[in-house]
C-alpha positions as a Markdown table, in Angstrom:
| # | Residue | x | y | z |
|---|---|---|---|---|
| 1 | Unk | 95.8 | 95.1 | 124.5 |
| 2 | Unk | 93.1 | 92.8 | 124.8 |
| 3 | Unk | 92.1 | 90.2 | 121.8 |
| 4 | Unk | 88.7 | 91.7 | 122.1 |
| 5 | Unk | 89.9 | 95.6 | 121.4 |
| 6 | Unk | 92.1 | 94.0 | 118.9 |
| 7 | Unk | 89.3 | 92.6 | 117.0 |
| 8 | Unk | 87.1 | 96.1 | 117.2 |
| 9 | Unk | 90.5 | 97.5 | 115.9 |
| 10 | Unk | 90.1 | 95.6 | 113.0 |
| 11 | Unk | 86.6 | 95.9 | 112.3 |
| 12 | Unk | 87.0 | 99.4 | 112.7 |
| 13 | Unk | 89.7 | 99.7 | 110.0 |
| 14 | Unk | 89.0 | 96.9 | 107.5 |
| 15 | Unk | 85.2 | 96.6 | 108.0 |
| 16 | Unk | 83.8 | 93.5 | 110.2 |
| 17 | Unk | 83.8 | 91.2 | 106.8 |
| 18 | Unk | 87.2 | 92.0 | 105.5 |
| 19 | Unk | 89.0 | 92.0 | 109.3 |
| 20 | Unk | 87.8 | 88.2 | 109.2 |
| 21 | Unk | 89.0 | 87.4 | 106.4 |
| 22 | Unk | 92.5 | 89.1 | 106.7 |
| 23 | Unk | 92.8 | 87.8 | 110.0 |
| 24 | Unk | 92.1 | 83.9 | 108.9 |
| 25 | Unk | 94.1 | 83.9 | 105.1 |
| 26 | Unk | 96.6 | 86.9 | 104.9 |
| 27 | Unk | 100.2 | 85.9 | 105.7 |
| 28 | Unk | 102.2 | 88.3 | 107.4 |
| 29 | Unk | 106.3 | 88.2 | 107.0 |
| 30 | Unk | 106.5 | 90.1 | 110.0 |
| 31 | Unk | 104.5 | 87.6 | 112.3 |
| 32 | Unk | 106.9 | 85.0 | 111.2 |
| 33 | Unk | 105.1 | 83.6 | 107.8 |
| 34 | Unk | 101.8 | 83.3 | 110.4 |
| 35 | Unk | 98.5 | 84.8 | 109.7 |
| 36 | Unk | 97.4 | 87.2 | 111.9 |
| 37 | Unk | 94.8 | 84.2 | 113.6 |
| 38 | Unk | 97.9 | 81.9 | 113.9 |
| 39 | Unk | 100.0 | 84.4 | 115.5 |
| 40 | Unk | 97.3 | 84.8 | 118.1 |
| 41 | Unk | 97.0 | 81.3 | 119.1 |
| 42 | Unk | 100.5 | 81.1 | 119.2 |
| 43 | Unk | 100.5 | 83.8 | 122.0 |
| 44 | Unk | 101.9 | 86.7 | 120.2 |
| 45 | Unk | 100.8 | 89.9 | 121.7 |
| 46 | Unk | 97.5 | 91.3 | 120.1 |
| 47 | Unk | 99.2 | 94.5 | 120.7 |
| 48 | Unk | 102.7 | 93.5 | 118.6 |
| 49 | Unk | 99.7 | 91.9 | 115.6 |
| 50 | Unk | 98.3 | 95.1 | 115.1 |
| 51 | Unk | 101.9 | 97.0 | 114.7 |
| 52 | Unk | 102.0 | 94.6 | 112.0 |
| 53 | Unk | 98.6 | 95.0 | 110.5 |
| 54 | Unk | 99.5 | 98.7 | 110.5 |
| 55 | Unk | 102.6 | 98.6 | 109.1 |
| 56 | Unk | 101.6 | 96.0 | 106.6 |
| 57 | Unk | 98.4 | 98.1 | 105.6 |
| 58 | Unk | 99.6 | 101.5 | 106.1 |
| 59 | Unk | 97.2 | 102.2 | 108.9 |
| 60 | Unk | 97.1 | 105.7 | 109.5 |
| 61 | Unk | 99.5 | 106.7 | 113.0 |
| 62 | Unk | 96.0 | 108.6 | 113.9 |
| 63 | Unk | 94.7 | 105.1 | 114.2 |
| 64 | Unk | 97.4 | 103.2 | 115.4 |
């Protein structure tokens, strides 16, 4: 998955706004104590970040 659908994921579930900020502040356990922007940079698969913003946020598996 490409950081670019990742994002649109995002925006599509959280609303552009709230995907920012969740990406930039909210710590997930499951990306090692990283948020989901420092996971990114750190080369962690945008499609192995979203599993986690899923399964941290209940996403929906019709959205998954």
């Amino acid at each position: 998955m490409r950081i670019t659908v990742f994002r649109r994921l995002m925006a599509e579930e959280f609303g552009p706004g709230r995907a920012q900020v969740l990406a930039s502040d909210h710590v997930l356990s499951g990306l090692g104590g990283r948020t989901i922007d420092q996971a990114l940079t750190a080369g962690i698969p945008a499609k192995e970040v979203w599993r986690e913003v899923c399964n941290a946020f209940d996403v929906p598996a019709e959205r998954r």
